[in-house]
VEXGU-200575 format. One record per residue: y, z, x of N, C-alpha, C, O, CB in turn; residue in three letters. Coordinates in Angstrom, 2 decimals, decimal comma. Glycine has a CB too. Layout:
! residues N
+---------+---------+---------+----------+---------+---------+---------+---------+---------+---------+---------+---------+----------+---------+---------+--------+
| n_north |    n_up |  n_east | ca_north |   ca_up | ca_east | c_north |    c_up |  c_east | o_north |    o_up |  o_east | cb_north |   cb_up | cb_east | midren |
+---------+---------+---------+----------+---------+---------+---------+---------+---------+---------+---------+---------+----------+---------+---------+--------+
|       Y |       Z |       X |        Y |       Z |       X |       Y |       Z |       X |       Y |       Z |       X |        Y |       Z |       X |    ALA |
...
+---------+---------+---------+----------+---------+---------+---------+---------+---------+---------+---------+---------+----------+---------+---------+--------+
! end
This chain:
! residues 101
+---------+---------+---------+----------+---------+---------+---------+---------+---------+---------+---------+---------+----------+---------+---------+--------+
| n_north |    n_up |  n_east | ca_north |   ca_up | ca_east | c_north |    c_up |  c_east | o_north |    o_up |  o_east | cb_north |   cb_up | cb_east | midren |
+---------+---------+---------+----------+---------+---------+---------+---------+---------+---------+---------+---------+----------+---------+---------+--------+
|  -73,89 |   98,76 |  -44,36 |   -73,95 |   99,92 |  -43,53 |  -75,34 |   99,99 |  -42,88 |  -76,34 |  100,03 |  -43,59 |   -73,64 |  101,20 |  -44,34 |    UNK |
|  -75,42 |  100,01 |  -41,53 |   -76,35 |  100,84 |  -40,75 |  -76,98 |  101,98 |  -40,16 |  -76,37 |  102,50 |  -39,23 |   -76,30 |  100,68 |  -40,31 |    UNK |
|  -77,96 |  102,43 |  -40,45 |   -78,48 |  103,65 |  -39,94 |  -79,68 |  103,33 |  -38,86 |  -80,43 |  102,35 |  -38,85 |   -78,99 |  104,54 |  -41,18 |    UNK |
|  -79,66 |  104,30 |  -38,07 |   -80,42 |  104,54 |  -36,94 |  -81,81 |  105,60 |  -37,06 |  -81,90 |  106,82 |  -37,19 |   -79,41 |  105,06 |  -35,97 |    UNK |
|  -82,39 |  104,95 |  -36,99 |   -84,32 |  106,12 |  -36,72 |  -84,44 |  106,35 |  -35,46 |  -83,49 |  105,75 |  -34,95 |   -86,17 |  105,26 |  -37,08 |    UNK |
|  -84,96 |  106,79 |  -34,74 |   -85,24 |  107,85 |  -33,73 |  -86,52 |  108,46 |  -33,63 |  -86,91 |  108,99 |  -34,67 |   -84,40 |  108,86 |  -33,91 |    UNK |
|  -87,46 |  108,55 |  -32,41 |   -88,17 |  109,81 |  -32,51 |  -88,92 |  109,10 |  -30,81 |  -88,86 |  108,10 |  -30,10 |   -89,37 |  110,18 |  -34,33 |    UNK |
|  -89,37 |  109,97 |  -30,86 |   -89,56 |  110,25 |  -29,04 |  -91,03 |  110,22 |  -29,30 |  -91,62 |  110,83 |  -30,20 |   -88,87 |  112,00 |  -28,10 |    UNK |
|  -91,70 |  109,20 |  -28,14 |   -93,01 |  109,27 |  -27,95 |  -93,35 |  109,07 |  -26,51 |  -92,44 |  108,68 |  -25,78 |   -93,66 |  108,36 |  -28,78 |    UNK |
|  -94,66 |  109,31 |  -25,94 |   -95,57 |  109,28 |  -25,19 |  -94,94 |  107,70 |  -24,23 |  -94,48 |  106,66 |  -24,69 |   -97,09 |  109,33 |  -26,12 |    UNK |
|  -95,17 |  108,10 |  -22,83 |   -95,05 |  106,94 |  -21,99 |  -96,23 |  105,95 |  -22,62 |  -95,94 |  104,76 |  -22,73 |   -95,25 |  107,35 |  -20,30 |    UNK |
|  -97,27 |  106,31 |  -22,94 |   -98,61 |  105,50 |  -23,38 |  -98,15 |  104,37 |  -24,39 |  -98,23 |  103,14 |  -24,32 |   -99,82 |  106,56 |  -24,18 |    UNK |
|  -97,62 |  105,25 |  -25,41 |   -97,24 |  104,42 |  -26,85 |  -95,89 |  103,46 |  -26,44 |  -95,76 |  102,34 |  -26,94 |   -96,74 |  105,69 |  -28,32 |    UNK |
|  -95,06 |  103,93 |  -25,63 |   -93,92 |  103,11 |  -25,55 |  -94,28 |  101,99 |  -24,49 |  -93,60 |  100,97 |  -24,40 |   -92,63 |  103,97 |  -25,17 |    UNK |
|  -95,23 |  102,21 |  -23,81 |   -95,57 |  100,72 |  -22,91 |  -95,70 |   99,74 |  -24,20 |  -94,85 |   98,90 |  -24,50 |   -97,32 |  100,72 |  -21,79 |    UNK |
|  -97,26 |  100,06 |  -25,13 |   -97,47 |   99,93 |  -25,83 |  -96,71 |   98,85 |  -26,95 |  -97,23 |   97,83 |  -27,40 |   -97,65 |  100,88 |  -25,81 |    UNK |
|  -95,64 |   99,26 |  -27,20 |   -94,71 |   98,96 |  -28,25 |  -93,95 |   97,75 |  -27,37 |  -93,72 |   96,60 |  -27,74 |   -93,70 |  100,38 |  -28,80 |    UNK |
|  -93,68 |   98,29 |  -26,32 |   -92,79 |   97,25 |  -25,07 |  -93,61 |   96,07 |  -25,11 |  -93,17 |   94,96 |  -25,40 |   -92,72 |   97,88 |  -23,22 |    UNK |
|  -94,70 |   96,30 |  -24,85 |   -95,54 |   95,37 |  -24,49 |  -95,73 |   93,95 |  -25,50 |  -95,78 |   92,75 |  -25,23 |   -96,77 |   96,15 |  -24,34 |    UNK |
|  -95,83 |   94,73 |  -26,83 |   -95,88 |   94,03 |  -28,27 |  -94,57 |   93,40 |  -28,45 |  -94,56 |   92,19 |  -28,72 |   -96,17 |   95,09 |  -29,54 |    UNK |
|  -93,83 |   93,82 |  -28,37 |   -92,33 |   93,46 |  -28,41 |  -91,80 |   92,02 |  -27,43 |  -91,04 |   91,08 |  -27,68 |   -91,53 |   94,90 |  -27,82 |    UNK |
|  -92,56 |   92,37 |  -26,32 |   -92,16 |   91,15 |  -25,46 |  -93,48 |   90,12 |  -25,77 |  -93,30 |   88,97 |  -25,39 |   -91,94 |   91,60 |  -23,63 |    UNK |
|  -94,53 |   90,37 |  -26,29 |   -95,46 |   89,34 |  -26,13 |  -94,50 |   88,57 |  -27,61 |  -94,28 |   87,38 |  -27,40 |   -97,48 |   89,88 |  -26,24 |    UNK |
|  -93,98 |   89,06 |  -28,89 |   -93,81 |   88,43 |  -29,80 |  -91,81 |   87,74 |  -29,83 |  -91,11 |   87,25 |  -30,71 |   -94,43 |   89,51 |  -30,96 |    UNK |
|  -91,51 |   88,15 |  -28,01 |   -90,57 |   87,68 |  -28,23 |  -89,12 |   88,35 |  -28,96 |  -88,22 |   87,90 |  -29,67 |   -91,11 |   86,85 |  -28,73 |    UNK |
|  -89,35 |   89,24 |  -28,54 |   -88,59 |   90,56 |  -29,68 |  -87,89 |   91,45 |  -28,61 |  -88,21 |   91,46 |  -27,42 |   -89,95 |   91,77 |  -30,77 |    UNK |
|  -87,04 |   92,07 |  -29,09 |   -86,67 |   93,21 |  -28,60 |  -87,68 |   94,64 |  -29,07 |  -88,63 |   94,52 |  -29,86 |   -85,19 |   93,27 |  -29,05 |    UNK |
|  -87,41 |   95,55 |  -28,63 |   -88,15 |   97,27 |  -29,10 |  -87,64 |   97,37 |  -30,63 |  -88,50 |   97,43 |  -31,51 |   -87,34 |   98,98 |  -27,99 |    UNK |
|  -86,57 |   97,39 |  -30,89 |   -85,53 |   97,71 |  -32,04 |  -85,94 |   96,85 |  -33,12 |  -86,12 |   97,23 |  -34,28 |   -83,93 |   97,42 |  -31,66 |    UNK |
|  -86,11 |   95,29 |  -32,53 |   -86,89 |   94,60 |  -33,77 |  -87,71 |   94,40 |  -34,24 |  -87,97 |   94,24 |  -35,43 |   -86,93 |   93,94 |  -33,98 |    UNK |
|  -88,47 |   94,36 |  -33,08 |   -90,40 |   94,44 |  -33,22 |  -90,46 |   96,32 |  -34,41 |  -91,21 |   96,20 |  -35,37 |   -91,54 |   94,80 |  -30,55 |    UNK |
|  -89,88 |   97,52 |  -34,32 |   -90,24 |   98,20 |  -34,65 |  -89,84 |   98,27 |  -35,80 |  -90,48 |   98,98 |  -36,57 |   -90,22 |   98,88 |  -34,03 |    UNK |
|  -88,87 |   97,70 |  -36,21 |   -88,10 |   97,79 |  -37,73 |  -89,20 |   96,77 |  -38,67 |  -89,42 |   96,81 |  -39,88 |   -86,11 |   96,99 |  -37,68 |    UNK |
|  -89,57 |   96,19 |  -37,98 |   -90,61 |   94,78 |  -39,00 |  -91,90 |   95,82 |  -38,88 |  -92,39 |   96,06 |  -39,98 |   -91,03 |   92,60 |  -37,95 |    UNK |
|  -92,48 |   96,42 |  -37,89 |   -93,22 |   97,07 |  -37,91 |  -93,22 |   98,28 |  -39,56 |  -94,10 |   98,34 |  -40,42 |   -93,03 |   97,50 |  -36,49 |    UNK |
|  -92,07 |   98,98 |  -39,50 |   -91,78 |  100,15 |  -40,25 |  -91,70 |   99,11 |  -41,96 |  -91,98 |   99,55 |  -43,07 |   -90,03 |  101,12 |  -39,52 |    UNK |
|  -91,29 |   97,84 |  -41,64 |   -90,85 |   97,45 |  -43,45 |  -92,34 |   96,72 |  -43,86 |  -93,03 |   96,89 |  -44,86 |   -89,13 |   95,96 |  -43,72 |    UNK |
|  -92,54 |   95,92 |  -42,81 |   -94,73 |   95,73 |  -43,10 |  -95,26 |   97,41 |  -43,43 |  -95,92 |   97,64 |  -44,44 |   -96,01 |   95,04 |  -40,87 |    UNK |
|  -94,96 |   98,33 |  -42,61 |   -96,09 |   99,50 |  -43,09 |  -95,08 |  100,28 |  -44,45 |  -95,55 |  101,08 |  -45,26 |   -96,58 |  100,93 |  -41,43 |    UNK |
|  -94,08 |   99,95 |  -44,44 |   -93,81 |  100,41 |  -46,31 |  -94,06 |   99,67 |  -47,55 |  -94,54 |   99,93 |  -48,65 |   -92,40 |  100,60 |  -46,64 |    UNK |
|  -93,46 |   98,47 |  -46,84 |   -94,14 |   96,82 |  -48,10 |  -95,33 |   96,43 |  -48,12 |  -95,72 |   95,64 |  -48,98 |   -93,62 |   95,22 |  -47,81 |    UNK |
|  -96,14 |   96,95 |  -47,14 |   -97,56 |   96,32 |  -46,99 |  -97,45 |   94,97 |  -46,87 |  -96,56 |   94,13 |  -47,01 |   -98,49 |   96,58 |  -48,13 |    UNK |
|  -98,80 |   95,00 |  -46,51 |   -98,89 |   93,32 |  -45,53 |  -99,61 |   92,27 |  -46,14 | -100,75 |   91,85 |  -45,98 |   -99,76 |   93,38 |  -44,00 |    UNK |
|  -98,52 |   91,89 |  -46,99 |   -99,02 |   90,67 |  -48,59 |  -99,95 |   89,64 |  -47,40 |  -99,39 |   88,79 |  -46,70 |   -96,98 |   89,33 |  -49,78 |    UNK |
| -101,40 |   89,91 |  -47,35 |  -101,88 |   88,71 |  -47,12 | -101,89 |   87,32 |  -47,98 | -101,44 |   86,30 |  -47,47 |  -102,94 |   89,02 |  -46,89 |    UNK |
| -102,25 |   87,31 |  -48,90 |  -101,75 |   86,21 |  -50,39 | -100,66 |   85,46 |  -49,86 | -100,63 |   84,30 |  -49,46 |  -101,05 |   87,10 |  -52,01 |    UNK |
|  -99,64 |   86,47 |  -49,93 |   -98,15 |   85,50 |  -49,93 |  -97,89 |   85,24 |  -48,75 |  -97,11 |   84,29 |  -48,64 |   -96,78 |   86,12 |  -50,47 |    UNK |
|  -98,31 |   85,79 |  -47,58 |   -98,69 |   84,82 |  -45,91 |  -99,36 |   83,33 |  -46,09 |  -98,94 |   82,28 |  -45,60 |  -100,09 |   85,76 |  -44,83 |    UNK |
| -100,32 |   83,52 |  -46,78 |  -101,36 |   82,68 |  -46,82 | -100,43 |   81,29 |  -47,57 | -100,17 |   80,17 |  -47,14 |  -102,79 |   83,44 |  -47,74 |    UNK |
| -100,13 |   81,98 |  -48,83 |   -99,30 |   81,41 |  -49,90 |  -98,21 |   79,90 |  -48,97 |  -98,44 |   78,71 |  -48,75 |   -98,16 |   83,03 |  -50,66 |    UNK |
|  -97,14 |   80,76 |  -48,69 |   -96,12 |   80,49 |  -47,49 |  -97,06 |   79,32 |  -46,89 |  -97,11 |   78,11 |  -47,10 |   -95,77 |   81,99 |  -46,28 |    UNK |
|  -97,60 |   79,97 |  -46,26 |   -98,27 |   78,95 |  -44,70 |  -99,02 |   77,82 |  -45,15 |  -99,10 |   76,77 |  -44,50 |   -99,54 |   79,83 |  -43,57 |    UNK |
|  -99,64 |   78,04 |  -46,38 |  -100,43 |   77,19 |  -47,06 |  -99,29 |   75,59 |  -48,04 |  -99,51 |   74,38 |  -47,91 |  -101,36 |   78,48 |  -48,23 |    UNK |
|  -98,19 |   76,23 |  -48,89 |   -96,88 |   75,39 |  -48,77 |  -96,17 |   74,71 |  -47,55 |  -95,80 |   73,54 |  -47,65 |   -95,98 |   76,16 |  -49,18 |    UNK |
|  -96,05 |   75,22 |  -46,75 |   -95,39 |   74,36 |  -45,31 |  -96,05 |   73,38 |  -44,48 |  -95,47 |   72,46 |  -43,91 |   -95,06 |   75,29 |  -44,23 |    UNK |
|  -97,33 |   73,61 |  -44,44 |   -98,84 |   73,06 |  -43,94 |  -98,75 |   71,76 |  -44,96 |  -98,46 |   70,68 |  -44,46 |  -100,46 |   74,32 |  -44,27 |    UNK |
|  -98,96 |   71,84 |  -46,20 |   -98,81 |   70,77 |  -47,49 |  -97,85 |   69,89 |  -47,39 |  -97,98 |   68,68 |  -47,21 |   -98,52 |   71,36 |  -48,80 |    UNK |
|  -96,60 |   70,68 |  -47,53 |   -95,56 |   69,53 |  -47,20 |  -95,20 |   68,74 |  -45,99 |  -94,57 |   67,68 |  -45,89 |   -94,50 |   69,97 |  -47,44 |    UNK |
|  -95,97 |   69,82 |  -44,74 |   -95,45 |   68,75 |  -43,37 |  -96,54 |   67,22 |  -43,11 |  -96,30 |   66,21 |  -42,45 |   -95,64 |   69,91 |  -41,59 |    UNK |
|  -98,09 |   67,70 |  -44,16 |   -98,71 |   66,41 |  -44,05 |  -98,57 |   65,36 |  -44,83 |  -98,82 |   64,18 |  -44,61 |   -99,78 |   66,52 |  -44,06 |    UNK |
|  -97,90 |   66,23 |  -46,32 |   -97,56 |   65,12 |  -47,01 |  -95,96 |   64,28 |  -46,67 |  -95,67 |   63,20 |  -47,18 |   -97,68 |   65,65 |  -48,46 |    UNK |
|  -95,17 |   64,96 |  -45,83 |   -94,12 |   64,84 |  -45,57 |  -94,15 |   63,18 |  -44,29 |  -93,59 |   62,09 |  -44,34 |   -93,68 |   66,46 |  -45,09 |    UNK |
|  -95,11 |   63,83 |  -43,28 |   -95,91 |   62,49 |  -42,11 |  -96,51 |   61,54 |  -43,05 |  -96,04 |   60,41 |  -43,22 |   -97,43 |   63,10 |  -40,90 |    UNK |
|  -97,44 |   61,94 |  -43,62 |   -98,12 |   60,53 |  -44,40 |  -97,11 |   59,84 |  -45,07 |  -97,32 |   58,62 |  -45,03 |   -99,30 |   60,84 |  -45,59 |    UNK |
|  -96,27 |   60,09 |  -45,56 |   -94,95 |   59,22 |  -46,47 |  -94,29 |   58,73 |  -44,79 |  -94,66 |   57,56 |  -44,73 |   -93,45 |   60,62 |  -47,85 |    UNK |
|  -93,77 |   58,93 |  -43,88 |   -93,34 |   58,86 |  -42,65 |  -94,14 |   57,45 |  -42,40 |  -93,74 |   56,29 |  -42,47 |   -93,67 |   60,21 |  -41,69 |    UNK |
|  -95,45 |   58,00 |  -42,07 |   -96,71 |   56,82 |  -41,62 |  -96,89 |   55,52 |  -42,27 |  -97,00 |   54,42 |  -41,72 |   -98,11 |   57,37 |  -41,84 |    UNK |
|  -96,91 |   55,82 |  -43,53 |   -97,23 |   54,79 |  -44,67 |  -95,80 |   53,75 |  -44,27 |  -96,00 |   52,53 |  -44,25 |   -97,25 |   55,65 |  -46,58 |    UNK |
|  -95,01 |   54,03 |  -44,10 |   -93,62 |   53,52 |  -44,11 |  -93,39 |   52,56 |  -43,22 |  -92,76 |   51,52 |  -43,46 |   -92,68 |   54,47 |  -43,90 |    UNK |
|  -94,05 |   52,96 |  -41,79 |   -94,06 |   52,25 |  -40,81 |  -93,98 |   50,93 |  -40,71 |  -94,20 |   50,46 |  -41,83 |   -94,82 |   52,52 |  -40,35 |    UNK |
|  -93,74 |   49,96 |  -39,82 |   -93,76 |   48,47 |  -39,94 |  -95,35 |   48,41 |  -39,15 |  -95,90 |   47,32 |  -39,24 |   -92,21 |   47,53 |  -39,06 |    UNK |
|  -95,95 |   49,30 |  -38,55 |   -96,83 |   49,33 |  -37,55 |  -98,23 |   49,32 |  -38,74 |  -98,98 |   50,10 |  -38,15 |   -96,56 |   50,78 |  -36,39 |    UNK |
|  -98,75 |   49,03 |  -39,60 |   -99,82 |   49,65 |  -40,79 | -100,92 |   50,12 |  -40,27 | -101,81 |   50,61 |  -40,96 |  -100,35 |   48,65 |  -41,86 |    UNK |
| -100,99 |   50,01 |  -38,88 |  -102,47 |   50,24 |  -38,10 | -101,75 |   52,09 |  -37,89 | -102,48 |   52,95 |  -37,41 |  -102,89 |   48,86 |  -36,06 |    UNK |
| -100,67 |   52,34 |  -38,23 |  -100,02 |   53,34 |  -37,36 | -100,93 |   54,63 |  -37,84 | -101,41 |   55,52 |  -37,14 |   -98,23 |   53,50 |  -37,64 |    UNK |
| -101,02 |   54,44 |  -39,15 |  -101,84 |   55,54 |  -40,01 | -103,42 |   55,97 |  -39,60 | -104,07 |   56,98 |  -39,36 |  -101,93 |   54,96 |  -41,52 |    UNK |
| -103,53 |   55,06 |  -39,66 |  -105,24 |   54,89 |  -38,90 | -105,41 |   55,82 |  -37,96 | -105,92 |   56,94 |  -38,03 |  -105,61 |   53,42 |  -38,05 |    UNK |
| -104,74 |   55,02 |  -36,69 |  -104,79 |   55,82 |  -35,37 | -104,56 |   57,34 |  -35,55 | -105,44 |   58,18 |  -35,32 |  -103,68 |   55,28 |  -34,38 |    UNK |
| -103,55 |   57,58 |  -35,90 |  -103,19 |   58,72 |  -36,43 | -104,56 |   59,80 |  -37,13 | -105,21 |   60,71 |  -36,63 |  -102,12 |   58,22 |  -37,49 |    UNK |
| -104,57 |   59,41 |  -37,99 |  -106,01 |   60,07 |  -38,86 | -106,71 |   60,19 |  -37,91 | -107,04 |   61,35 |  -37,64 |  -106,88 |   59,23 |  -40,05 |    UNK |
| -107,33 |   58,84 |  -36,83 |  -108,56 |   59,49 |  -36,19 | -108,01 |   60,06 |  -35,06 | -109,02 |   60,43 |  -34,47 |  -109,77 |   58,54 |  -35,82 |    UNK |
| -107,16 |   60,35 |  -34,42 |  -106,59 |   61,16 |  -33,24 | -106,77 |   62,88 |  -33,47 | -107,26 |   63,76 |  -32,75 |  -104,87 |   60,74 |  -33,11 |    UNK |
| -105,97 |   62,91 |  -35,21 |  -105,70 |   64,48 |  -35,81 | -107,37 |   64,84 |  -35,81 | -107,68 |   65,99 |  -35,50 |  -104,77 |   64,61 |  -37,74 |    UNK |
| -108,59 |   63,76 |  -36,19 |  -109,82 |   64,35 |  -36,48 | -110,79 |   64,71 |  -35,31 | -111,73 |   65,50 |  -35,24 |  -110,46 |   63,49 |  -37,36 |    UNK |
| -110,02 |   63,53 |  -34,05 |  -111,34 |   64,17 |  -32,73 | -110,16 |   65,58 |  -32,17 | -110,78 |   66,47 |  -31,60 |  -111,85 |   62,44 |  -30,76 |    UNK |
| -108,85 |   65,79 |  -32,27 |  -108,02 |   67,06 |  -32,21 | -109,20 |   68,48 |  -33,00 | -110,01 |   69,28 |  -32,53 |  -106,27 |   66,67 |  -33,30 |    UNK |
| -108,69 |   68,17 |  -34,38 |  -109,57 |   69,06 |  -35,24 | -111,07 |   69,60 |  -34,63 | -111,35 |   70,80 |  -34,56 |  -109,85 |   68,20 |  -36,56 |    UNK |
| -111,93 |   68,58 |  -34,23 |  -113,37 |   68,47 |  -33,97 | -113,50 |   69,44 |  -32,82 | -114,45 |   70,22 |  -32,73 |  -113,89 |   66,93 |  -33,62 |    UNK |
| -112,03 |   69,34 |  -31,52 |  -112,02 |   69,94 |  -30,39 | -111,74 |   71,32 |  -30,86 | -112,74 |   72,03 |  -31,01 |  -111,09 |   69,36 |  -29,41 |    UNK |
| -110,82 |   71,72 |  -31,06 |  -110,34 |   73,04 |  -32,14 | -111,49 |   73,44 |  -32,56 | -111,99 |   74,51 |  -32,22 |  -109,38 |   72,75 |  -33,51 |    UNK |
| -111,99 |   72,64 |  -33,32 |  -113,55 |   74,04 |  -34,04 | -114,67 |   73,49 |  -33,22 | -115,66 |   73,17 |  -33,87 |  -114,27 |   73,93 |  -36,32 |    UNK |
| -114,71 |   73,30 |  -32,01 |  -115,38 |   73,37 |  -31,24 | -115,31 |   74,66 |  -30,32 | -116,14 |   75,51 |  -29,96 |  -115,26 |   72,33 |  -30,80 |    UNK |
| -113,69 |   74,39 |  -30,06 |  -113,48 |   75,91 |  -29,01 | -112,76 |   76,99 |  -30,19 | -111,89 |   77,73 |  -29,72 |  -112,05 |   75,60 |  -27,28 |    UNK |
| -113,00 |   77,11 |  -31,40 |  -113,03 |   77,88 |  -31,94 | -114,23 |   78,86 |  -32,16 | -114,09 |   80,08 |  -32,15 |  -112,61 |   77,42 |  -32,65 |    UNK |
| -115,63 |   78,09 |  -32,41 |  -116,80 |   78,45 |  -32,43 | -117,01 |   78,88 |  -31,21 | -117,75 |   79,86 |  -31,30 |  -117,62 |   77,59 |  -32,85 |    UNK |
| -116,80 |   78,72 |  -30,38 |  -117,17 |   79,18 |  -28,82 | -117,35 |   80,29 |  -28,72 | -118,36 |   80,93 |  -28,43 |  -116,32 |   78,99 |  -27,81 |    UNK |
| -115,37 |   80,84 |  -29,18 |  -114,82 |   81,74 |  -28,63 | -115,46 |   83,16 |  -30,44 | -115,26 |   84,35 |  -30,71 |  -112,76 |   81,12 |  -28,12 |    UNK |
| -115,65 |   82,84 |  -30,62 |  -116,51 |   83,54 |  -31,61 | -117,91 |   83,76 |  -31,93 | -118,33 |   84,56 |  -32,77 |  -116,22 |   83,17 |  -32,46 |    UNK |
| -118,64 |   82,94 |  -31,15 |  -119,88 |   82,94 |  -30,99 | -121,05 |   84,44 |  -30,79 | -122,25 |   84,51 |  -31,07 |  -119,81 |   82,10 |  -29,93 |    UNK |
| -120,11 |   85,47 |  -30,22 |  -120,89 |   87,22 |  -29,83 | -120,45 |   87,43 |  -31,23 | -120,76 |   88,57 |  -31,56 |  -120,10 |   88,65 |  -28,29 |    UNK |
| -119,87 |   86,83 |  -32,16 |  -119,36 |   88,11 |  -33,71 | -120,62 |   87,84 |  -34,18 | -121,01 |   88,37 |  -35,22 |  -117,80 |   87,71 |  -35,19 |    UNK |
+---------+---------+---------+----------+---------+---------+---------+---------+---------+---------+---------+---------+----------+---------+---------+--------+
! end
């Protein structure tokens, strides 16, 4: 069974919400329901971290078994140093863009 919430706000807040909703790809209805069960469940940073930190693990250990496998053995190599001048660029324009904090 479904129930419906309701409540009327400000042209300000509902751009607002619109706005959030379409940047994440969402409808109003869904963006606000995840909104309402994050601000009752609170927002397990840990088990974000947790999650993201498991999927991250297995997709490199998942490629390196992939790589290793290859008939190509140079394949791994290349690889490693491609992901590290990638990485190097990343916290390069990571630091950049953080540089006034």
């Amino acid at each position: 069974m479904r129930f419906a919430l309701q409540c009327y706000v400000d042209r300000e807040l509902y751009e607002a919400v619109k706005a959030a909703a379409e940047a994440a790809h969402m409808s109003v209805s869904q963006w606000l329901k995840l909104a309402v069960i994050g601000t009752l469940e609170g927002q397990d940073e840990v088990a974000f971290r947790d999650r993201l930190m498991s999927h991250v693990l297995f997709t490199s250990a998942a490629a390196d078994g992939l790589l290793m496998a290859q008939a190509d053995k140079e394949i791994r190599t290349r690889v490693q140093a491609a992901h590290g001048k990638r990485l190097r660029e990343y916290r390069e324009r990571f630091g950049l863009s953080r540089g006034g904090d």
